[in-house]
N, C-alpha and C positions, 0 to 999 in steps of 0.2 A: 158155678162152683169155684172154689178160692181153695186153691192149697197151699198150707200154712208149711215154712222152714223155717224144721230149728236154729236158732239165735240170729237169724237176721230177718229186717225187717221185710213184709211184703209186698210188693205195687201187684195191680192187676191188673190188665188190659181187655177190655173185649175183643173177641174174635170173636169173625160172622161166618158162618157155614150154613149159608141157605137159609131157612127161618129161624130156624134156632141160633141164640147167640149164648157163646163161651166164657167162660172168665179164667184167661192163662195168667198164670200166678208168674212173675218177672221178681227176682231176688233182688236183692240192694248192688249185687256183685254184678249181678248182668247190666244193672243200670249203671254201675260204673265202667263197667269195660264200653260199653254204647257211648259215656260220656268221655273215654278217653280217646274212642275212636273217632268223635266228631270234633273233636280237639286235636286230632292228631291230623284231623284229614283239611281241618281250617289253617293250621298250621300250613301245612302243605300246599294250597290257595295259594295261603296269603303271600309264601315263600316265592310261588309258579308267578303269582302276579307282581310284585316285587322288582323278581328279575329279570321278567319282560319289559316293564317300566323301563330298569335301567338300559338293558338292551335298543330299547326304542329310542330313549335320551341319546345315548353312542350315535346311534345311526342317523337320527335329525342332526346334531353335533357335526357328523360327518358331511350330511349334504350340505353344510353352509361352507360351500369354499368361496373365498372371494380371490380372482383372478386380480391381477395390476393391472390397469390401463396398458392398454397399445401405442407407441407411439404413431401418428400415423403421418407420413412423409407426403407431400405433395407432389405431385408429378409438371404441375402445371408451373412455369417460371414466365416472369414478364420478360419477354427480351429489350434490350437494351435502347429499341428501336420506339417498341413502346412507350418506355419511359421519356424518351426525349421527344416523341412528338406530346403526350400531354404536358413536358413543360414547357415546350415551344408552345402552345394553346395558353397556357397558362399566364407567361410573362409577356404574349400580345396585347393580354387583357389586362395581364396588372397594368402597362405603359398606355393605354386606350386606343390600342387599335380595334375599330371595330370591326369585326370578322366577316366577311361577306360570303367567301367559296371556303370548301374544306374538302379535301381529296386526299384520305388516307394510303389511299395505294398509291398513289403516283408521289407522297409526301408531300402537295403542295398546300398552302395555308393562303389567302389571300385578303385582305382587308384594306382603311380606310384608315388614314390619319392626317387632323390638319390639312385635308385638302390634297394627302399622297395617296396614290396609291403602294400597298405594299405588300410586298410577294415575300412567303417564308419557308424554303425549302430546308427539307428535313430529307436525306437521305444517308444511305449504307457506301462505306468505304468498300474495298477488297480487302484491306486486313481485319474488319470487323468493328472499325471505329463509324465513330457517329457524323455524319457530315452536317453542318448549319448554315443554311446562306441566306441571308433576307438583302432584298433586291428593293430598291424606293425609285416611282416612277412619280412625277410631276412639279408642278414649278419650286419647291420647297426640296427639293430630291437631298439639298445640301444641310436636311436635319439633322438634330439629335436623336432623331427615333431609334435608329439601325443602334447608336451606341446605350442609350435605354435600355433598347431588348435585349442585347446580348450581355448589359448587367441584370435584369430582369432572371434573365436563362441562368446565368452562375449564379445567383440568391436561390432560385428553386432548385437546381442541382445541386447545391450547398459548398461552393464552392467560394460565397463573401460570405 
């Protein structure tokens, strides 16, 4: 059954109650006030999802910090002892001694030139300076090797 109001128009819906089905008469005004509350209530979604968006954008925004690089200092230093036994190694070879014995703890270097034998001692001062002695055994003992190496040694220390 359909019941008709005056001057406006009518929808009807069925309604189920058991077997029997109904026909509720729905005015134009009900179906506006329904179409304003699912307009008001999308509104309100769309508003809620919106500002979660932006809320969410903030907060990703936020977790990208980028920290500066650290500097990071080394603790390890060559000491001085270091550096001049490898260019006492170094300026034997530039000169062509050929190296035979090598004893870093005792500082001793020992090699072969032209028929010399030649010994090249690298040791520590007491004030902390570098000691350099190259020592030339055999019949040529009165070479230029010894002066060689020790331009050799100032070229790699940068000293020519």
């Amino acid at each position: 059954m359909t019941k008709r109001l005056t001057g406006q128009r009518e929808r009807s819906c069925p309604v189920s109650l058991g077997k029997v089905t109904y026909m509720k008469a729905q005015s134009s005004f009900d179906h506006e006030v329904n179409e304003g509350l699912k307009e008001g209530v999308l509104k309100r979604i769309l508003l809620f999802c919106s500002g979660l968006f932006i809320i969410l954008i903030l907060f990703s925004l936020q977790s990208c910090v980028v920290y500066e690089p650290v500097p990071v200092y080394s603790t390890y230093r060559v000491s001085s002892y270091e550096i001049a036994w490898e260019n006492a190694m170094g300026a034997a070879e530039d000169v062509g001694i050929r190296i035979t014995s090598v004893d870093e703890a005792s500082g001793t270097i020992e090699g072969q030139a032209d028929h010399t034998a030649v010994t090249i001692r690298v040791g520590k001062r007491s004030d902390g300076r570098i000691r350099l002695e190259v020592s030339l055994r055999g019949p040529s003992s009165e070479s230029l090797i010894a002066g060689e190496f020790h331009r050799a040694y100032e070229r790699r220390v940068g000293k020519y």
